[in-house]
N, C-alpha and C positions, 0 to 999 in steps of 0.2 A: 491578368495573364493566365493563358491556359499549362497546366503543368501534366506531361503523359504519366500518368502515375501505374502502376504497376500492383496490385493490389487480389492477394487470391485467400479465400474461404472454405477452406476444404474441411466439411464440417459436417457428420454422421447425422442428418437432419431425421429420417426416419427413425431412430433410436431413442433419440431427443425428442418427437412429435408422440411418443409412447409416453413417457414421461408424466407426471402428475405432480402435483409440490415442488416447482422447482425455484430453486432459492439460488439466483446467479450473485455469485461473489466476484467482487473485482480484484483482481490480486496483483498487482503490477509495481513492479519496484520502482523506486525512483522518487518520492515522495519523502517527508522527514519520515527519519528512524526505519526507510522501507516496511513498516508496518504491513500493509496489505499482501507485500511479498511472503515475509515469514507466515502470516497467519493463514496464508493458501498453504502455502509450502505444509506448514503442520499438517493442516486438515487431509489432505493429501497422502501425506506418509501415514496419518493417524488409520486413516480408515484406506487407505489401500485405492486411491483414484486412480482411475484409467481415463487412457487421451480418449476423445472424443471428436477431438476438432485440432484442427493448425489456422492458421492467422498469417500469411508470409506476404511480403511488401518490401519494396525497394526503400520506403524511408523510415528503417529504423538505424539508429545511427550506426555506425563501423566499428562496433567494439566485439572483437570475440574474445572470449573468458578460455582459459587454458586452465584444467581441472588438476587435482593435486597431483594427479598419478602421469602429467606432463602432454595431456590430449587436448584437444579443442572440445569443447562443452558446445550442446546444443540449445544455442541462447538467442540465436537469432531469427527468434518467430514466437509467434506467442500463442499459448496451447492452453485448448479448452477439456478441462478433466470433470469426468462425472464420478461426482465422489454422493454415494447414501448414506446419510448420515439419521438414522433413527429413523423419525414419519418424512423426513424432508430428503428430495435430491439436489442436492447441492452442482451448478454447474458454475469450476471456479476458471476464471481466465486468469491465466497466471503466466509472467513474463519478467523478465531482468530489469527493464528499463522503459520510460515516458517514450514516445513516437517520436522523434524528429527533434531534439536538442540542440539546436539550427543556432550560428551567428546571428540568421536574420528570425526576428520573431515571426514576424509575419507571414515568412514561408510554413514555419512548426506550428502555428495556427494552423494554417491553411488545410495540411497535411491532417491534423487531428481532426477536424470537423469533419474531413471526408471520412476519417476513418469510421467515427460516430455515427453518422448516417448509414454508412452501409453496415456497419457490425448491428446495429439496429432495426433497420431494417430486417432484420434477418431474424434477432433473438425475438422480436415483438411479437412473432406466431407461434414462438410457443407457450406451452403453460406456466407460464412465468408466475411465480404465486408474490414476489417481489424480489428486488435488487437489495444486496449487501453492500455496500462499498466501504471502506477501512482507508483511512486519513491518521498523518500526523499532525498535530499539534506543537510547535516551536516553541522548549521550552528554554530562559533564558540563563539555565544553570541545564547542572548535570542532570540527566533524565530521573526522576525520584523511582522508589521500587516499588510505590502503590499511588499511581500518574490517576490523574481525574482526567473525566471522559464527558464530550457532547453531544447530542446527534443534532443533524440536521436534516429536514423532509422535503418531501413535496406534499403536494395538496390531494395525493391519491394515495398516500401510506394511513393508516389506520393508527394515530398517535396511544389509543387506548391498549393496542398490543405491547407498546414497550412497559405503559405502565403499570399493565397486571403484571407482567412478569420479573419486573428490576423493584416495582413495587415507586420508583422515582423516576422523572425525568429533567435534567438537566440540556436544555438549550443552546446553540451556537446562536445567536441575534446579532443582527446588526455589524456584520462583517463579509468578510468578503472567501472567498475560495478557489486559490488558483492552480491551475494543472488540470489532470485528467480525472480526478476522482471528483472536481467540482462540475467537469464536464458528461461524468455520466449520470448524476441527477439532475442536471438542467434537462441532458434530452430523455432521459425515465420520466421528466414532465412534459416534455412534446410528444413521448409516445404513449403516455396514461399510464404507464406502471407501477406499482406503489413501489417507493425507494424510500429509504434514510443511509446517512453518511453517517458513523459513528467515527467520530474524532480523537485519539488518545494522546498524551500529553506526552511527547519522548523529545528526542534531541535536533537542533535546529537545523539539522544536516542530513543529507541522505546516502553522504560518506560513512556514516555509525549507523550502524544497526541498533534500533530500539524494542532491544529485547524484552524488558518489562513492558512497555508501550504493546507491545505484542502479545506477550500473556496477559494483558488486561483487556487486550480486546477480546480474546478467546475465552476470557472468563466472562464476558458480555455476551457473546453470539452463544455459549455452552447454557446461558439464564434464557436466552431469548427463543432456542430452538432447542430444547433439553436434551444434550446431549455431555458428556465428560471427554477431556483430554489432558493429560499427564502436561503439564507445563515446568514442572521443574529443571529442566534442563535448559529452558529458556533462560528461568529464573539464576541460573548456574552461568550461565554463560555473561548473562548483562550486571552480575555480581562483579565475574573477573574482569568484564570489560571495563567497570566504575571502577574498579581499583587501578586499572592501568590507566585511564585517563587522570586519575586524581595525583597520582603515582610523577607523570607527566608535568603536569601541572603544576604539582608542588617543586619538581628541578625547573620548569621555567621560570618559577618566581625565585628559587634563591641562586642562577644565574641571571638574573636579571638586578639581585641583589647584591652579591658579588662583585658585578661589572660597575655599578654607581659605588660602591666602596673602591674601588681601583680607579675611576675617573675621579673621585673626590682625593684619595691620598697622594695622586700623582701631580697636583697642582705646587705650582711655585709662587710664592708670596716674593713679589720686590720693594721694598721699604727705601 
C-alpha cells in the first residue's frame, strides 16, 4: 500500500559540506533509560550547539510536551545541532521520541525505513569521519550507579580505535537490536560509514530516565574523542531518582503486606 507521507529536511548543507571530523551522534529519546536523549542534550548545553538542520514529518506521534513555565515546547521535529567539541564536529540529531509509535507495527516500520533512506541519503555526502549511536541496555533491577557497557559495529568502524583508547573492549554477540538505534547501524552498513552502537545498562523503561546509564556513556564518548563534561548532576539526579523509586518500592511491598495480613486475619473457621 502506497502511503502520502509528508516529510521535509531543511538542513544548512553548505555549512555542513565545510565541515571536517564529523562525528554524527544519534540522540533520540525513546529507547531504555532515554540514554541517547540525555547524552545529546548534555553535549549540547556543555559546548553550546547550535541548530543546523529541522527534520519535520507528518508521522511522528501526537504528543506535545507543555514546559514548566505552562508553554508548548518545541518537540515536534527533530533538530540537527553542530556542536565542536575539541578536534571533532559533532552533528547530534536530537529529538523527544522514536518515529511513528503506531498500534499497527507495520505501518511504524514502514514509516522509519523511509525515514532512514532519506535522512541518509543526505548525511552520506558529507565528511562523516563515523556514526555515534547510544542505546540502553534493560536492566532487570534498579539501574546500578557504575552500569557495564557494549558496543556493537559494523564491518567499516575501525575496532582498534576503541581499544587504544578504553584500553578494553567488551562486545554485544549474539543478539538482537530493536528500534531506531538498531536501525541506524544496519543502514551506516548499506551506506559504508564506520558506526558502533555503544550500549549502557540503565532501566528497562523509557518512562525513567537513566541517568547514570547516561553519565557512563559520556564518560565513554569523553575516553573515545578526548574531550571532559562535568556529570555530576546527572549523577545527582539518578541518585534521588534511586531513592524515590526504592522509597516506592519498599511501600509497595509493605502494602501488599499489610493487605495478606488482613485477608489472613479476617477469615472464619467453622468447626
Amino acid at each position: 500500500m502506497y502511503y502520502n507521507i509528508f516529510m521535509e529536511f531543511i538542513i544548512n548543507k553548505e555549512k555542513i559540506k565545510s565541515m571536517n571530523n564529523i562525528v554524527f551522534l544519534y540522540s533520540i529519546g525513546g529507547g531504555f533509560g532515554n540514554l541517547s536523549k540525555i547524552v545529546g542534550k548534555k553535549l549540547i548545553e556543555t559546548y553550546n550547539g547550535k541548530i543546523v538542520g529541522r527534520i519535520i514529518t507528518d508521522f511522528f506521534p501526537d504528543v506535545v510536551k507543555i514546559n514548566e513555565k505552562g508553554y508548548i515546547s518545541d518537540n515536534i521535529s527533530y533538530k540537527l545541532y553542530y556542536v565542536p567539541i575539541g578536534n571533532y564536529n559533532f552533528l547530534v540529531l536530537y529529538g523527544d521520541f522514536q518515529i511513528m509509535i503506531l498500534e499497527d507495527p507495520g505501518l511504524s516500520l514502514y514509516f522509519r525505513y523511509k525515514f532512514m533512506n532519506k535522512l541518509f541519503r543526505i548525511i552520506s555526502k558529507f565528511n562523516l569521519l563515523e556514526l555515534s549511536i547510544i542505546g540502553g541496555i534493560g536492566s532487570h533491577q534498579l539501574e546500578p550507579e557504575n552500569p557495564n557497557y557494549l558496543f556493537a559495529l559494523n564491518k567499516y568502524y575501525d575496532i582498534n580505535k576503541i581499544r587504544e583508547k578504553l584500553k578494553e573492549l567488551n562486545l554485544y554477540k549474539s543478539n538482537n537490536v530493536i528500534g531506531m538505534s538498531g536501525l541506524f547501524l544496519y543502514y551506516s552498513q548499506l551506506f559504508k560509514k564506520p558506526a558502533y552502537l555503544l550500549l549502557v545498562e540503565t532501566y528497562l523503561s523509557n518512562q525513567i530516565n537513566g541517568y547514570f546509564g547516561a553519565s557512563k556513556a559520556l564518560e565513554v564518548l569523553s575516553m573515545l574523542y578526548d574531550f571532559q563534561v562535568d556529570t555530576s548532576d546527572l549523577k545527582e539526579k539518578g541518585k534521588k531518582l534511586k531513592e524515590r523509586i526504592e522509597k516506592d518500592l519498599d511501600m509497595i511491598k509493605k502494602l501488599e503486606e499489610e493487605s495478606k495480613k488482613r485477608e489472613k486475619s479476617s477469615g472464619y473457621y467453622y468447626g
